[in-house]
Backbone as CSV, one residue per row, in Angstrom:
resi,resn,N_x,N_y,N_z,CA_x,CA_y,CA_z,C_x,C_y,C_z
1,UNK,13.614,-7.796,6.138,12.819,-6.757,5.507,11.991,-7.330,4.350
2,UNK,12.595,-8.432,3.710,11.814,-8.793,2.638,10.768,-9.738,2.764
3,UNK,11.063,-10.341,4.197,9.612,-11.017,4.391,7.984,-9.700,4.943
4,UNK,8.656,-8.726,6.081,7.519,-7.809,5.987,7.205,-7.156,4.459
5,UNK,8.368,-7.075,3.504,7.678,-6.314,2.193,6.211,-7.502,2.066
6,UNK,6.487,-8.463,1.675,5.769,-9.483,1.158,4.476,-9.527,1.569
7,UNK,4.803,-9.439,3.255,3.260,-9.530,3.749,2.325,-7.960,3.600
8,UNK,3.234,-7.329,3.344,2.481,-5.829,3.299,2.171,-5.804,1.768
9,UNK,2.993,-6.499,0.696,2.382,-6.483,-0.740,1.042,-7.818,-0.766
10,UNK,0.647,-8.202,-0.100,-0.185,-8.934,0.109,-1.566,-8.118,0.769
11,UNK,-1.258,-7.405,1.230,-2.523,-7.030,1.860,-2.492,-5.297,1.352
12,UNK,-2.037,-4.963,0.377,-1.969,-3.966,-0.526,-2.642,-4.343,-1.722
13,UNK,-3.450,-3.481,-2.504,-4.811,-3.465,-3.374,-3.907,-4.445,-4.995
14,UNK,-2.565,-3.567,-4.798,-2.044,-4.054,-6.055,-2.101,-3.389,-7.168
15,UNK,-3.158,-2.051,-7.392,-3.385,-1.381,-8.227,-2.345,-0.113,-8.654
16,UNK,-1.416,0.157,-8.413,-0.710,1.162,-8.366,-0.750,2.136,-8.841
17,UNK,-2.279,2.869,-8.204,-2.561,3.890,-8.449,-1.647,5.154,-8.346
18,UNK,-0.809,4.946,-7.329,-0.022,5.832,-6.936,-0.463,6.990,-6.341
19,UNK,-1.558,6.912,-5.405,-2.334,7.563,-4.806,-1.665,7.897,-2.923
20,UNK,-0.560,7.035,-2.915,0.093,7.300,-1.683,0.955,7.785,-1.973
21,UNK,1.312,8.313,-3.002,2.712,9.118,-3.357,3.441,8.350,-3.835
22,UNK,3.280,6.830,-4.120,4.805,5.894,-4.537,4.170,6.015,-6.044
23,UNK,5.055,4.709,-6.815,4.161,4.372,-8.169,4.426,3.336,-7.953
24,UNK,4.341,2.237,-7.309,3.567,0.887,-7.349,3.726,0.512,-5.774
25,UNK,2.277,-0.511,-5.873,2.723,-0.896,-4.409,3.787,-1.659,-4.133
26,UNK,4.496,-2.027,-4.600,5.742,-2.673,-4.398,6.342,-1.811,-4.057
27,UNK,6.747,-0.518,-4.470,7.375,0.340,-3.707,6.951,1.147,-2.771
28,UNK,5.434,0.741,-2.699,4.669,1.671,-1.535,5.354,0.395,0.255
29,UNK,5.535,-0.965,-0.268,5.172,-1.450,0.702,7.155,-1.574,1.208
30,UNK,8.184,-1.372,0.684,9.038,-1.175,0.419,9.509,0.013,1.782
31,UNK,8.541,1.280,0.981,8.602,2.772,2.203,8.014,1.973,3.340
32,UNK,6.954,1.365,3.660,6.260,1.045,5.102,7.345,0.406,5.589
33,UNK,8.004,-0.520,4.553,9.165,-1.587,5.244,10.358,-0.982,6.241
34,UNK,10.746,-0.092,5.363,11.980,1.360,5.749,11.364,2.010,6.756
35,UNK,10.115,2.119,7.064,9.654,2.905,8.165,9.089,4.432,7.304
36,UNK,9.363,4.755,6.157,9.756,5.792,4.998,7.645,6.233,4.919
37,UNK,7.247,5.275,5.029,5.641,5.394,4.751,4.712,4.503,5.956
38,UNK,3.608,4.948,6.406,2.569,4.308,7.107,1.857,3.577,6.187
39,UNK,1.048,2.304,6.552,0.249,1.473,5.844,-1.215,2.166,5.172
40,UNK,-1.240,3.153,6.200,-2.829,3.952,6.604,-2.278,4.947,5.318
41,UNK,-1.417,5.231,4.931,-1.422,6.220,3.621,-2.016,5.805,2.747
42,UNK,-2.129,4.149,2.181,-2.837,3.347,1.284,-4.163,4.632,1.495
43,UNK,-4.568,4.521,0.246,-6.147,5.205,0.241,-7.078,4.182,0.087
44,UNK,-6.588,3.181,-0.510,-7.587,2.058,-0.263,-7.570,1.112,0.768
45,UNK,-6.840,0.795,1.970,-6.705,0.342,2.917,-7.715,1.595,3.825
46,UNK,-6.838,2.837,3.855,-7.835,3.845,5.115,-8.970,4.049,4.549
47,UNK,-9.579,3.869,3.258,-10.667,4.409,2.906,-11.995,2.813,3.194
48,UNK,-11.224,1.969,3.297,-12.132,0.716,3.038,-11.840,0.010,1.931
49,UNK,-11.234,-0.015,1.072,-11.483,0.213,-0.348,-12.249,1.776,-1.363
50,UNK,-11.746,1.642,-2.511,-12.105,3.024,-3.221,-13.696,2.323,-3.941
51,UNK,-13.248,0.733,-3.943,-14.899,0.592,-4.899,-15.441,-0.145,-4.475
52,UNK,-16.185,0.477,-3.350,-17.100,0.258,-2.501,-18.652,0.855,-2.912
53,UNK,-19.022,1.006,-4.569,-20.115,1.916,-4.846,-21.170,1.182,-4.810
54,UNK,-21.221,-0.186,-4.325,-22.859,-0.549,-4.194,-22.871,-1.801,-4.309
């Protein structure tokens, strides 16, 4: 489990906005690990990124 956390905190923004419901991605990538959360909840993964303004 702790090698998928790793690769999923890797390709997570890092910002812990807490915009997927966790408060950090460490624990966002933690729920994906558990099965507990989808990757696609990220808002900045499904959105593209959030700062994408130009």
């Amino acid at each position: 489990m702790i090698k998928s956390m790793n690769k999923l905190i890797n390709i997570l923004p890092g910002t812990d906005c807490g915009l997927c419901g966790s408060p950090s991605c460490k624990a966002f990538a933690e729920d994906v690990a558990k099965g507990l959360a989808n990757i696609g909840d990220c808002k900045f993964i499904k959105n593209g990124g959030l700062n994408n303004e130009g």
